[in-house]
C-alpha positions in Angstrom: 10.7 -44.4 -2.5 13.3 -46.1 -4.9 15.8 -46.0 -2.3 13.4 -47.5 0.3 12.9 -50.6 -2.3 16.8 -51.0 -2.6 17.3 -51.2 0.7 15.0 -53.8 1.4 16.4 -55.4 -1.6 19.7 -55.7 -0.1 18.3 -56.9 3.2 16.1 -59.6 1.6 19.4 -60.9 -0.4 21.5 -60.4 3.3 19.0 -63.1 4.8 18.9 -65.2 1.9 22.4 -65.7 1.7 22.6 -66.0 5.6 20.0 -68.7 5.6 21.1 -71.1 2.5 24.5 -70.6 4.6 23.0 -71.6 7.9 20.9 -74.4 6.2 24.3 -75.7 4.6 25.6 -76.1 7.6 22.7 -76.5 10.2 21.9 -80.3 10.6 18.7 -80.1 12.5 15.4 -80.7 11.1 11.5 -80.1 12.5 8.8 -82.7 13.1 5.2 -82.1 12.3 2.5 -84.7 13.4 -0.9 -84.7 13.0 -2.2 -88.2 13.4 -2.2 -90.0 11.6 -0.1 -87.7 8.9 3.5 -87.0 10.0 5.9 -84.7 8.0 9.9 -84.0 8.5 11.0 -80.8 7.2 14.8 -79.3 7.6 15.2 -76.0 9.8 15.8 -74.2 7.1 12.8 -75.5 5.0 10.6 -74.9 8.1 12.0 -71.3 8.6 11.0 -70.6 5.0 7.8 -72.0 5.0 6.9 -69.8 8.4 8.1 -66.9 6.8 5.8 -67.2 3.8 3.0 -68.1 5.8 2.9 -65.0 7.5 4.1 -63.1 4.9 0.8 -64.5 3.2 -1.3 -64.0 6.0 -0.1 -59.7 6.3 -0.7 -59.4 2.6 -4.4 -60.9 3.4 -5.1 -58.3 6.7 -3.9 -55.6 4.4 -6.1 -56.7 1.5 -8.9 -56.8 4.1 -8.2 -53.7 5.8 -8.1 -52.2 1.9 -11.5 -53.7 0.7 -13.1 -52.1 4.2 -11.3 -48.8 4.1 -12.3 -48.1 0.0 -15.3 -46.5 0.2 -13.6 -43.9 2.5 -10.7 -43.9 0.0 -13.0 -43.2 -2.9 -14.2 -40.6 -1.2 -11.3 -38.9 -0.5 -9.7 -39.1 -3.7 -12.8 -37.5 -5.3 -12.6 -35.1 -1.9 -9.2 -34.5 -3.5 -9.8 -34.2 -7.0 -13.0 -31.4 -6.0 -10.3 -29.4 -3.8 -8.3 -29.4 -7.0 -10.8 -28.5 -9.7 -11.8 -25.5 -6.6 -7.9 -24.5 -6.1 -8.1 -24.3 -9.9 -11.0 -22.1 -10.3 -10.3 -19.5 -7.8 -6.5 -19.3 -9.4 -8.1 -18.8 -13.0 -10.7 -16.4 -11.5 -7.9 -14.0 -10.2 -5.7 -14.4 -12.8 -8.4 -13.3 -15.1 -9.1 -10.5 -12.5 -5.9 -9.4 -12.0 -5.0 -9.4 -15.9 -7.8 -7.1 -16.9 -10.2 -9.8 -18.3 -13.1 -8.5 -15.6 -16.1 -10.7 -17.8 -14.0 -13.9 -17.3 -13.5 -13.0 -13.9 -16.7 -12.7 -13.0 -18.4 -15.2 -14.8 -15.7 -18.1 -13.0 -15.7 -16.5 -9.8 -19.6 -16.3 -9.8 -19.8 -20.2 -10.4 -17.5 -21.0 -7.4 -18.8 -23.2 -4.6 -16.3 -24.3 -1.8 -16.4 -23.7 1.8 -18.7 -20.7 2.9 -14.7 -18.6 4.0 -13.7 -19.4 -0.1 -16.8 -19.2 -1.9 -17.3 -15.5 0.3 -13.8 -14.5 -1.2 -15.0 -15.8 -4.4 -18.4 -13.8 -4.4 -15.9 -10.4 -3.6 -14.4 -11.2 -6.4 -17.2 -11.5 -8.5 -18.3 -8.0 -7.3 -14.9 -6.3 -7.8 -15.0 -7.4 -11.3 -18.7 -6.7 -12.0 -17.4 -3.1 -10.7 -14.9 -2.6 -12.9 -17.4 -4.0 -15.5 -20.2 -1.2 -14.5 -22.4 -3.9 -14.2 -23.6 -2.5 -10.8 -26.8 -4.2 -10.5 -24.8 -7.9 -10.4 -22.3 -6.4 -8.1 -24.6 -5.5 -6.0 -26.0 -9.3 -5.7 -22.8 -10.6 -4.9 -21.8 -8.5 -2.2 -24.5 -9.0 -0.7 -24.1 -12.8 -0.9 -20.8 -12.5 0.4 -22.0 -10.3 3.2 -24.0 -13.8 4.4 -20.8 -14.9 6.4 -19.6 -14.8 9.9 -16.7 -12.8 8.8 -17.6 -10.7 5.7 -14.9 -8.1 6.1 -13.5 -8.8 3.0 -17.3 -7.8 1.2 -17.7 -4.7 3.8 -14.6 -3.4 2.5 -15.3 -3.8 -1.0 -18.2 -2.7 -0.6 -17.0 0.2 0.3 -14.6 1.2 -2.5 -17.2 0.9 -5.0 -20.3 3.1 -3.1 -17.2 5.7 -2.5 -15.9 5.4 -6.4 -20.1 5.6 -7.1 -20.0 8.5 -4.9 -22.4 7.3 -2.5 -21.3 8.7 0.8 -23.5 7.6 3.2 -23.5 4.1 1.5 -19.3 3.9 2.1 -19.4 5.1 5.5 -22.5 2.4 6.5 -20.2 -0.3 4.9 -17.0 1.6 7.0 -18.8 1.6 9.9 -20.0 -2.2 9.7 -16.4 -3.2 9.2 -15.0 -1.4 12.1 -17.4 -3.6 13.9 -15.5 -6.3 12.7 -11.9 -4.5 12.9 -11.9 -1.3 14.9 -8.2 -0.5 13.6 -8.4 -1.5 10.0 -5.9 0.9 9.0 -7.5 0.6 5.1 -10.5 1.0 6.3 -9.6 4.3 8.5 -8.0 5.8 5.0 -11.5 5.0 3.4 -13.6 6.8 6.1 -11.2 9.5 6.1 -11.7 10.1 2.1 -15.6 9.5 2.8 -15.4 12.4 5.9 -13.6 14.5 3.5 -16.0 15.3 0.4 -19.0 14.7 3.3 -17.3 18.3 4.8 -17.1 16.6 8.6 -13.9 17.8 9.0 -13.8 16.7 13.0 -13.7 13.3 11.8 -10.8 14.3 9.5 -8.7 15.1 12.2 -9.5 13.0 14.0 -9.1 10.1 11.9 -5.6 12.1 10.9 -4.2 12.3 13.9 -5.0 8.3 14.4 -3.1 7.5 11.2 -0.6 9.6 11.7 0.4 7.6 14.9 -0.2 4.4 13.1 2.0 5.5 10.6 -0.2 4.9 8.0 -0.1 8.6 6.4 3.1 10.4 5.5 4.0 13.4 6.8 3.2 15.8 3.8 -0.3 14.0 3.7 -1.1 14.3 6.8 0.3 18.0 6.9 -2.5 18.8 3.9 -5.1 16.9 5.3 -4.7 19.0 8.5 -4.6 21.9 6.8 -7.8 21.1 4.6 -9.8 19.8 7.6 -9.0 23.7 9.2 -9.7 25.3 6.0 -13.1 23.2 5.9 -14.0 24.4 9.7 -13.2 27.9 9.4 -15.0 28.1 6.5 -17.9 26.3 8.4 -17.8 28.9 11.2 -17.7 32.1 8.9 -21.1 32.7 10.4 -20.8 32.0 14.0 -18.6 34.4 15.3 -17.9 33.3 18.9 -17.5 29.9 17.2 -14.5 31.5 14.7 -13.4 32.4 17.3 -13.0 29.9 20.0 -11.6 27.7 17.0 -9.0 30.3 15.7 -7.6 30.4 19.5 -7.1 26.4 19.8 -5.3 26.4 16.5 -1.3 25.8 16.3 0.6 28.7 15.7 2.1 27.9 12.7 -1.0 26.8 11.1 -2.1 30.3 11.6 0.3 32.2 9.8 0.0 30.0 6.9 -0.6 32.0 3.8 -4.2 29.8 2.6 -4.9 29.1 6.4 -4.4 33.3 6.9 -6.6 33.6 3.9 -10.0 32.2 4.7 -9.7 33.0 8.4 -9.1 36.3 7.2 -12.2 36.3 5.0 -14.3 34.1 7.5 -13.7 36.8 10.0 -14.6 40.0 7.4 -17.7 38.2 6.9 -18.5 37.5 10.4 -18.0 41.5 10.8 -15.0 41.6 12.8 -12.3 42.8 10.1 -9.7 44.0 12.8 -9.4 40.6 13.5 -9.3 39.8 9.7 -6.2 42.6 9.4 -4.2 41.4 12.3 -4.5 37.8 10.8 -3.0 39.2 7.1 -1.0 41.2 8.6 0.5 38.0 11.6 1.3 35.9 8.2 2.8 38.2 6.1 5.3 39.5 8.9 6.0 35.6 9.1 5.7 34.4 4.8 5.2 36.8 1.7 1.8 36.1 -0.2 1.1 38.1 -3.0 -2.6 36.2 -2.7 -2.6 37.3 1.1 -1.4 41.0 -0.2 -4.1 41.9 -2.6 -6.7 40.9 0.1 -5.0 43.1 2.7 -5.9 46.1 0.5 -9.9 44.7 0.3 -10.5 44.6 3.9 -10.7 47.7 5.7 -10.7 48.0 9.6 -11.5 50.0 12.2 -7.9 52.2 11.5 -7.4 52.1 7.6 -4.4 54.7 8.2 -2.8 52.5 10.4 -2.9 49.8 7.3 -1.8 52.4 5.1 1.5 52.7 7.1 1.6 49.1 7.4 1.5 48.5 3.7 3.9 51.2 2.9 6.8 49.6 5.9 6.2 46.5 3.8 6.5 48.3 0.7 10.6 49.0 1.9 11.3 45.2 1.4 9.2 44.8 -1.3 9.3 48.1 -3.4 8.3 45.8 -6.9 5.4 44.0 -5.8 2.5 45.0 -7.8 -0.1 43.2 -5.5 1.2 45.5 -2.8 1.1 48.5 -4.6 -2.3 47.5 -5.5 -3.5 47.1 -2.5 -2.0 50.3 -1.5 -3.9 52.1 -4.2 -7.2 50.5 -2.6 -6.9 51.6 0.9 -5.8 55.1 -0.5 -9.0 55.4 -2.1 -11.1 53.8 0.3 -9.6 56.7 2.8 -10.3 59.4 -0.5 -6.7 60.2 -0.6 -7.0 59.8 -4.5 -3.5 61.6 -5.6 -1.7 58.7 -3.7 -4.7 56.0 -5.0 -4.1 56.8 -8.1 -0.2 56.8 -7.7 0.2 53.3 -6.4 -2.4 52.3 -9.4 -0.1 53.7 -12.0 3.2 52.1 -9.7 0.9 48.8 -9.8 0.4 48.3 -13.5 3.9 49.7 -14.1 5.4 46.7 -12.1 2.7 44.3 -13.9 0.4 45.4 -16.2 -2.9 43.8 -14.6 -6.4 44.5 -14.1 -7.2 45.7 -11.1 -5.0 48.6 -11.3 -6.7 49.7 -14.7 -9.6 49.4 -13.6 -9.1 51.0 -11.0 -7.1 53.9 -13.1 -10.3 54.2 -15.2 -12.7 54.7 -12.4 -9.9 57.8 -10.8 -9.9 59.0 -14.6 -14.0 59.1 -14.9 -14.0 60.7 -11.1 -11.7 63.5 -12.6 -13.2 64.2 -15.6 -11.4 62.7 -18.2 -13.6 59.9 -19.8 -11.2 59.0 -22.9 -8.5 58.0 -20.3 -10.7 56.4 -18.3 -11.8 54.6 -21.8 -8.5 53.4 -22.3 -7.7 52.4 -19.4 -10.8 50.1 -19.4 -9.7 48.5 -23.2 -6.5 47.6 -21.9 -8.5 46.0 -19.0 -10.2 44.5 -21.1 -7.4 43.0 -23.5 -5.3 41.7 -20.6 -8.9 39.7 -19.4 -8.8 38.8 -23.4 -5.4 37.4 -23.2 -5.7 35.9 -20.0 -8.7 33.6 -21.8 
């Protein structure tokens, strides 16, 4: 602005000069008659007086156009000032949030009035820090304040944070599902839902929902790897009674998800309780051929099929490669046993606790001991039981 004034400055001192020049020179002169009055000015002096006159006569149209225009000024500047004071409030509000000071927070943000977009965003802000506050009642009013809008996705997704933190599953997924009205692929929103289907056990959803934010990229690839592998756990675990169900499910799922050791495990156990254990042994049997489990192991040894010999030889190729393992020897003990072959039960027992002192196997030792007469040993045997379970507390 100063160098707008300078400028004008040095054009007003240009024409100056340029005209007391001119008028040095310039002998003409004007005539003005108005009967009877006649003046005689010089051209110069006429020049001059023209320019001040309408100079004079601008600064009176801007004066006028002021004096009608000021109630509409006034009311902008306090338009101005309010937007200010607002801008204000909602900064102080979230700085207040955003710092940890949740009581300030709320108490400005709950006082803010602005347009219905700002005040909304305001009344979300409110609720967040009620939540944080466990004020839950309060929250609850301002969400559903904010809720009143043509656009309350901002609310709906709040809202559904805190019924999901409260643990109020069908609350989060009614405030998930209203949102997706609003934005069908609100990627935080899909990553809600998919912690809602999760601890609600519907794990279709989950993979479904996976396999969506897997393409969006929204889940890495060792996340969405577990959630897969959860949401099969969940459904095998879910068709453990049903067993054409098992079934049909186990035959649509990926090969490698098959042989994986926790995967192998509860199919294996979902099938042995739906009554088909040969099923259940070629499923331990498929993983540990492709991944060693000593978990996997010591349930191969628990679940008995239709040809427990044909385990027995199984277990004891395995036992080749893996001649220390105490969970195989343990479960070699078991299917000895379960086939009365109790010399080479009892031998794998004592191999078993050699390897690893552990339960089982003297349990186990204790019960061959009481079968053959020979109580005190079979005492023993259940004290150290007993101490390992001891030191294991």
């Amino acid at each position: 602005m100063s160098l707008r004034w300078l400028i004008s400055l040095i054009i007003l001192a240009v024409f100056a000069v340029a005209l007391a020049l001119a008028g040095r020179y310039d002998p003409g002169y004007v005539v003005l008659v108005y009967p009877p009055w006649r003046a005689e000015l010089s051209f110069v002096s006429f020049v001059l007086l023209l320019a001040l006159l309408m100079g004079g006569a601008y600064m009176l149209v801007r004066l006028a156009v002021a004096t009608l225009n000021l109630p509409r000024t006034v009311r902008e500047q306090k338009a101005r000032k309010e937007a200010e004071r607002q801008n204000a409030q909602f900064t102080d509000a979230l700085a207040a949030y955003l710092e940890g000071r949740f009581q300030e927070a709320e108490k400005t943000a709950a006082k803010f009035t602005s347009e219905p977009r700002r005040e909304m965003l305001a009344r979300v802000l409110a609720a967040r820090a009620a939540h944080e506050s466990r004020a839950h009642a309060r929250r609850d009013t301002y969400l559903a304040d904010a809720k009143d809008n043509e656009n309350p996705l901002a609310a709906l997704y709040a809202e559904a944070e805190a019924r999901l933190e409260d643990r109020d599953l069908p609350g989060a997924l009614a405030a998930i599902e209203a949102g997706k009205l609003l934005s069908p692929a609100h990627t935080a929103l899909q990553r809600l839902e998919l912690k809602v289907r999760q601890q609600l056990g519907q794990w279709d959803e989950v993979l479904k929902l996976a396999e969506r934010l897997g393409k969006a990229n929204a889940l890495d690839d060792a996340t969405l790897q577990h959630v897969r592998r959860a949401a099969h756990l969940g459904n095998i675990k879910r068709r453990s009674h049903d067993c054409k169900g098992l079934q049909d499910y186990w035959k649509k799922l990926p090969g490698p998800e098959k042989t994986h050791p926790a995967v192998a495990l509860e199919a294996a156990n979902a099938f042995s309780r739906s009554g088909d254990s040969d099923t259940a042994v070629a499923i331990v049997e498929d993983a540990l051929n492709k991944s060693w489990d000593e978990e996997l192991v010591a349930r191969y040894g628990q679940i008995v099929g239709k040809d427990p010999l044909a385990q027995i030889r199984q277990a004891e190729k395995w036992l080749v490669s893996h001649p220390h393992d105490g969970a195989l020897l343990m479960a070699l003990a078991d299917l000895c046993a379960h086939e009365k072959l109790w010399g080479k039960a009892q031998s794998y027992a004592e191999a078993s606790i050699a390897v690893a002192p552990n339960i089982d196997g003297h349990l186990a030792l204790a019960a061959f001991k009481q079968q053959a007469g020979q109580p005190s040993e079979a005492c023993a045997h259940m004290k150290k039981a007993l101490e390992i379970c001891r030191s294991a507390e």
